[in-house]
C-alpha positions in Angstrom: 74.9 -6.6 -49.1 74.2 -9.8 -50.3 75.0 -12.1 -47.5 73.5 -9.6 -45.1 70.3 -10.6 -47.5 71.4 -14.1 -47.4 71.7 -13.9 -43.6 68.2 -12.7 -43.4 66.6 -15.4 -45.8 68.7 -18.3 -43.7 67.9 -16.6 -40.3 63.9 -16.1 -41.0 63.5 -19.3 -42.7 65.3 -20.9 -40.3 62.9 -19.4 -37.5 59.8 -20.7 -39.3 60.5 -24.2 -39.8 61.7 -24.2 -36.4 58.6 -23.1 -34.5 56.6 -25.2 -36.7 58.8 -28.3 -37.4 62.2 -28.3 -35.3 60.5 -27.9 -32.1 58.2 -30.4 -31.8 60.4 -32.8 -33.3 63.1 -32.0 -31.0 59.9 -32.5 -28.1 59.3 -35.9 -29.7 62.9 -37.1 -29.3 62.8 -35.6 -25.9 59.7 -37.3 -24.9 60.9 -40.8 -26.3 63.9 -41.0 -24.5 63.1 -39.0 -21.0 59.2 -39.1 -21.2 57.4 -40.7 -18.7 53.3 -41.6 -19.6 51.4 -40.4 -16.8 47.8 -42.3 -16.5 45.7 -41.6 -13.8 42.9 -43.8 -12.4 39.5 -43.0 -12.6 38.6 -41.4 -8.6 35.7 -43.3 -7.0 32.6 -41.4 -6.3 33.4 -40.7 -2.6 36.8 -39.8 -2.9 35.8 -36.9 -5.7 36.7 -33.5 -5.1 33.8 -30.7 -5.1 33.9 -28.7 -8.0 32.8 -26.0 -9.4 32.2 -25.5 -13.3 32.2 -21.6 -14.3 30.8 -21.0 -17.8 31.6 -17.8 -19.7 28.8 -16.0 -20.9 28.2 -13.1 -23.0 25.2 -12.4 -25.8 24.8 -16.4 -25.5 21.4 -17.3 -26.2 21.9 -19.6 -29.3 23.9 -21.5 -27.4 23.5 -21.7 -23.6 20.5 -23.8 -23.1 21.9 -26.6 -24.8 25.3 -25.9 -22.8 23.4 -25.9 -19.4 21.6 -29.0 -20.8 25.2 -31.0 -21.3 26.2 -30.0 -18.2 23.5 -31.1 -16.2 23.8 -34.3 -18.1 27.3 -34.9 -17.2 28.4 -38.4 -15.5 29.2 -36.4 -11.7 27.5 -36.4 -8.6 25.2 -33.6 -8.2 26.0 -32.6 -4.9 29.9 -32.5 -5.7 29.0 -30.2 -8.7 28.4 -26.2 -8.3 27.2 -24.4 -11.6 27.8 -20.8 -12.4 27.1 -18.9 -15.4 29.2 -15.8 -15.2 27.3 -13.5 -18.0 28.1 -9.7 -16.9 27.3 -7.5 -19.9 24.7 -9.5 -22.1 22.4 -7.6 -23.7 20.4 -10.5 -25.2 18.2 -13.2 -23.7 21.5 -14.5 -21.8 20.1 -14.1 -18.6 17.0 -15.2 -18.9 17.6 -18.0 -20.1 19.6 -19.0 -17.3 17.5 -17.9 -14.7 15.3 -21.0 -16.4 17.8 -23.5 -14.7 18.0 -22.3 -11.2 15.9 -24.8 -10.0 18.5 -27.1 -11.2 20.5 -25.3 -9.1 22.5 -23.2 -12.1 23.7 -20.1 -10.5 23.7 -16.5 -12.2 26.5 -14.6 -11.5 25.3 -11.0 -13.6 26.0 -7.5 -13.4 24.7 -5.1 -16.1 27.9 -3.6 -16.5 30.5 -4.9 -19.1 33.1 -5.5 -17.6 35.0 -8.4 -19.5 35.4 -12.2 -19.3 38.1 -11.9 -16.5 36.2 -9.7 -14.0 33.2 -11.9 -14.7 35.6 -15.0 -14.1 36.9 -13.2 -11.2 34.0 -12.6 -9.2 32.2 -16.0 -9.8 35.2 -17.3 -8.5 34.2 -16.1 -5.3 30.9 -17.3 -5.2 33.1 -20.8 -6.0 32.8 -23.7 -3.0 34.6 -26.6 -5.3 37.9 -27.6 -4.2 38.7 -27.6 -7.5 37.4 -24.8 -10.3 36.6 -26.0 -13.5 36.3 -23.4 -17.0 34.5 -23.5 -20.2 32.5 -21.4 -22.3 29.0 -21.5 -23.4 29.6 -22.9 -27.3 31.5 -25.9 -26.3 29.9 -29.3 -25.4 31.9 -31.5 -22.7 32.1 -34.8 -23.4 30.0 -37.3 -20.2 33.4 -38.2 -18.4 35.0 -35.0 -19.2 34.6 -33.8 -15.1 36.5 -37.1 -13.8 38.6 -37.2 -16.5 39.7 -33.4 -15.7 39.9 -33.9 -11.2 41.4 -37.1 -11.9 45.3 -35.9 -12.3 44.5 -34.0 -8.8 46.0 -37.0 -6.7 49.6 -35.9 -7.6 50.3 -32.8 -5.6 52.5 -31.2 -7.9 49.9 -30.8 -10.4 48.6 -27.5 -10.0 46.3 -27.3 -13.3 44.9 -29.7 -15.8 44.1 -29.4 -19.6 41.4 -31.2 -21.6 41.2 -31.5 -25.7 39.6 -29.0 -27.8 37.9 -31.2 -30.5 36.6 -29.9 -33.3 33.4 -30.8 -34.6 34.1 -31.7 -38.5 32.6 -28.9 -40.9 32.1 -28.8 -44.8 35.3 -26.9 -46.6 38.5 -26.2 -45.9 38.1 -23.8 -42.9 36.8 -26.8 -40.4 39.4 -29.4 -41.9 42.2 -26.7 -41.2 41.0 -25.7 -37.4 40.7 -29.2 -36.4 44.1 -30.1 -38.0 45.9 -27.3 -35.7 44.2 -28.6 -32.8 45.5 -32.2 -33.4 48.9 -30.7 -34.1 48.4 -28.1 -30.6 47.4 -31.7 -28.8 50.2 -33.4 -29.7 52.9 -30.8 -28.5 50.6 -30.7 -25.4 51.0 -34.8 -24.8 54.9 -34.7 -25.5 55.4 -31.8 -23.1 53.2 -33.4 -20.2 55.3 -36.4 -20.8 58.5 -34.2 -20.4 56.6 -32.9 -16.8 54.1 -29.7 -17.6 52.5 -28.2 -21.1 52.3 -24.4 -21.0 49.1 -23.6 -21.5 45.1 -24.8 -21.2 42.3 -24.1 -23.5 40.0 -21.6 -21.4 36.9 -23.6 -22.3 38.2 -27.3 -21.0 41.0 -27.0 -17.7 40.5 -27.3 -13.8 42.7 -25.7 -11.1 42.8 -26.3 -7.3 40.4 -23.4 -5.7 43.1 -22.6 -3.4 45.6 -22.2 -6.0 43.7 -19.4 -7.9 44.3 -15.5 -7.8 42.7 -13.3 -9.6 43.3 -11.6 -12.8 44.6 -9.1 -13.8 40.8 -7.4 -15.7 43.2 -5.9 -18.2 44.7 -9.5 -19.2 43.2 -11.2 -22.5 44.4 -14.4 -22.1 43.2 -15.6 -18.6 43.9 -19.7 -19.9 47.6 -18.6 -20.6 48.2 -16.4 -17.6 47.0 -18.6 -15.0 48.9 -21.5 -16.5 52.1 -19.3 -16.8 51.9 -18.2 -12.9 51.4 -21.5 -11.6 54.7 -23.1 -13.9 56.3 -20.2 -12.1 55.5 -20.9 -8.7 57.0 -24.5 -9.3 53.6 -26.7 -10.0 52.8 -28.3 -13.1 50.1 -28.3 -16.0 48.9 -31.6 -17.3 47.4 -32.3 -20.1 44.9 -35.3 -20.6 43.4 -36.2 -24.0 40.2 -38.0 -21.9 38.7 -35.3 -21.2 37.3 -34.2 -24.4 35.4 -31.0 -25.2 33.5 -30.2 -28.6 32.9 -27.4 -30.6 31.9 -26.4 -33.8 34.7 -24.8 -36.4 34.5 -21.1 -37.0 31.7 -19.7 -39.3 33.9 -18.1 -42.0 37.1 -17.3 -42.1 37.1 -14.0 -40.7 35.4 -15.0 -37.6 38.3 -16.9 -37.3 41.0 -14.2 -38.0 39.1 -12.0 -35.5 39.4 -14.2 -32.9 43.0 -15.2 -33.3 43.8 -11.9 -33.6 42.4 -11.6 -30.0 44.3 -14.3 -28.8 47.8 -13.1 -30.3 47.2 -9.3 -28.9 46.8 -11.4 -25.9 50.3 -13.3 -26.1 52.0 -10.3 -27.0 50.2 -8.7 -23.8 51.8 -11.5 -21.5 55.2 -11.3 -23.4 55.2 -7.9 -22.6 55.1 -8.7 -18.8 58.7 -9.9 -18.9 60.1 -12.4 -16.5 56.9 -12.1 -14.4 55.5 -15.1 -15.9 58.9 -16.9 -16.6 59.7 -19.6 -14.2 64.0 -18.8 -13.6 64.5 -21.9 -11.2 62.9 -23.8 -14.4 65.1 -22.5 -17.3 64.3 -26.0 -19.3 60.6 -25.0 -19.0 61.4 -21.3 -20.3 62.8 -23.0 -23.7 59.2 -24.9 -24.0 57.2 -21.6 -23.6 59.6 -19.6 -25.5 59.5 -22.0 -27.9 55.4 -23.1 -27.9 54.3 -19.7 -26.9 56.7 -16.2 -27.7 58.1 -17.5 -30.8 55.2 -18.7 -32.6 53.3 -15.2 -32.3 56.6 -13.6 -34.4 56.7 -15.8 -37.5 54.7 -13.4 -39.7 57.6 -11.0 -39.1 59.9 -13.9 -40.3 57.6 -14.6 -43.3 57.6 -11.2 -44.4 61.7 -11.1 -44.3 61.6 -14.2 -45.8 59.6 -12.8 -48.9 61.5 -9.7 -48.9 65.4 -11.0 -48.9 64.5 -13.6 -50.9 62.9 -10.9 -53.9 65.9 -8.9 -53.2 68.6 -11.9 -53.6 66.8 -12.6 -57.0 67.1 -8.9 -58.1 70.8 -9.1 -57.5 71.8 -12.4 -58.4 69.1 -15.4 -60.0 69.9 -18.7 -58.3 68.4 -21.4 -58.7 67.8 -22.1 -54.9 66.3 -18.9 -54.7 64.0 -19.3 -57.6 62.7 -22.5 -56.7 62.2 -20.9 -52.7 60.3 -17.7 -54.0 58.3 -20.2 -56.3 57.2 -22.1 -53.3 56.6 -18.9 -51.4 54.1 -17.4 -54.0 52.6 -20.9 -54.3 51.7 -21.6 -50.6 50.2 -17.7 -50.9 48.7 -18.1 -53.9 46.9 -21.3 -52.8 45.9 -19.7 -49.5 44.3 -16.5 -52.1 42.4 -19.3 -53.4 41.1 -20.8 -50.3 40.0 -17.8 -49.0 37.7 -16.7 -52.0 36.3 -20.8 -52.1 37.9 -21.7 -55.4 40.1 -24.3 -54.4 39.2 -26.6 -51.6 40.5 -29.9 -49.8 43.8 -30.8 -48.4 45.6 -28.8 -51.4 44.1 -25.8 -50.0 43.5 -25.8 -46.5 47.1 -26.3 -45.2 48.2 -23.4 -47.0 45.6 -21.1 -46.1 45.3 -21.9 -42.5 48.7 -21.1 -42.1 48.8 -17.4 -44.2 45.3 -17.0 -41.9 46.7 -17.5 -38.6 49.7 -15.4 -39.6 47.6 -12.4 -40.9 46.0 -12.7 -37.6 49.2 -12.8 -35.7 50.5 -9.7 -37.3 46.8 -7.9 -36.8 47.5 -8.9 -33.5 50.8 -7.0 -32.7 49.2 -4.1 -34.4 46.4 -3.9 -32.1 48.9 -4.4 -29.0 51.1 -2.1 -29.9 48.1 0.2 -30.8 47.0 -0.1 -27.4 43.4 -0.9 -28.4 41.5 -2.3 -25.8 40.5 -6.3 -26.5 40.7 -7.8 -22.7 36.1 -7.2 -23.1 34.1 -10.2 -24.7 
């Protein structure tokens, strides 16, 4: 009984600090020796591709002026820029608010009915005459250059896709220190696996595909971003991701906002995971260890953390170590900081490590709930 229990505490810990240590140091090492930097040229004005930005909308009046505004504003020739708002479903001043702009030749793709953010995606994608089809949603701010910087990887053929960086815009507290610490951490893995030849994945609100590379959606899928990156690794092109083309957004209001909507996110994983070797490029096994690795495993470590806890209580109730002590001591301190975090008594770089981490992991594990629930989450 005990080295089953030991077996359990090696095995899960050993899962967590590979998913969050081993692999992206083993990336690193990869990327040092067999990385190649891939830089790309900014693309004069009359060799730009059309494109055509699609902005997710829904119950977006706070934000979607202001959004339209940076968008017009951006450094790319007017008449090689199409912009559609795809807003089905809003039940606020959304649409109206749009309908401002269409002089400025912003185009309102609406139907009362909500249907999702894929169906909308879907069918402004049909209204699409860019070459290439750019994403983002309506609370991010692009960055002027982010366009050129995203079309600019296009020259290489075997780039199907191409990622921008999700900045985030520094907030008071722990909560905006920890987002924007993931998203440097998230960035980095991105940069090492480009290096290595394709990331696996895109933000949704900052990546560009060829027009005549996209299908459609599934309506049912929650992670479009993911999905479209995962089918196009499988049909042998690759993702790239460039740190130039920068997008901005403001951290998450509270911490719950931000539970909610990684909980979303990881129902969505779990969704694609389900799907099998659909999404898993065979003729490309070294590329199935980076999204096993980046994207399956990470969505499981609660399940580690929780057998971590458990065997490690249970090895102390049969036999005190000191190994064991020290480890449950560190486990109850790292939980116990992240209690503190949450409730605002504790704050700064003590804190927000900690309770980012327990966060995101509460989330995951609300997310497998809800899959396996079957609750619907593919509607904004």
């Amino acid at each position: 009984m005990e080295r089953l229990l030991q077996a359990l505490l090696w095995g899960s810990v050993g899962f967590v600090l590979y998913v969050y240590l081993g692999y992206p140091l083993l990336l690193a090492l990869l990327a040092s020796v067999w990385g190649k930097k891939r830089p790309f040229a900014p693309t004069p004005n009359a060799q730009l591709p059309t494109v055509t930005l699609i902005i997710a909308a829904y119950n977006e009046e706070a934000v979607i002026a202001t959004k339209l505004y940076n968008t017009l504003a951006l450094d790319y020739p007017a008449d090689k820029l199409q912009i559609i708002v795809a807003a089905d479903g809003s039940s606020d001043a959304t649409t109206r608010i749009v309908q401002q702009f269409a002089r400025q030749g912003v185009v309102l793709s609406f139907m009362p009915l909500r249907q999702g953010k894929v169906t909308a995606i879907n069918r402004a994608v049909a209204q699409a005459t860019g070459t290439v089809l750019a994403f983002s949603d309506a609370n991010n701010l692009y960055a002027p250059d982010t366009l050129r910087q995203l079309v600019a990887p296009f020259v290489n053929s075997a780039i199907g896709m191409v990622s921008g960086a999700k900045l985030i815009m520094r907030g008071d507290g722990a909560l905006g220190d920890s987002e924007g610490l993931y998203w440097r951490y998230e960035s980095q893995i991105k940069s090492w696996q480009t290096r290595l030849g394709t990331t696996t994945g895109a933000p949704g609100e900052v990546m560009a595909i060829r027009r005549d590379l996209f299908e459609l959606v599934p309506p049912t899928i929650i992670n479009d971003d993911l999905y479209l990156a995962l089918r196009l690794i499988k049909r042998g092109f690759n993702v790239h991701y460039t740190p130039l083309a920068r997008s901005y957004e403001r951290v998450s209001l509270t911490a719950r906002d931000e539970i909610l909507r990684r909980t979303r996110m990881v129902s969505g994983h779990f969704q694609l995971m389900s799907l099998g070797w659909q999404l898993l490029p065979l003729r490309r096994p070294h590329i199935i260890w980076h999204i096993v690795s980046h994207k399956y495993a990470r969505p499981l470590v609660p399940l580690a953390m929780i057998t971590a806890f458990m065997s490690n209580l249970a090895l102390l109730l049969v036999n005190i170590e000191l190994f064991c002590l020290v480890l449950f001591a560190a486990q109850l301190g790292v939980y116990g900081l992240a209690w503190l975090g949450n409730r605002g008594w504790i704050n700064g770089r003590l804190a927000y490590l900690p309770t980012f981490l327990v966060n995101s992991n509460c989330a995951a594990l609300r997310g497998l709930c809800q899959f396996l629930c079957g609750q619907p989450t593919h509607q904004w």
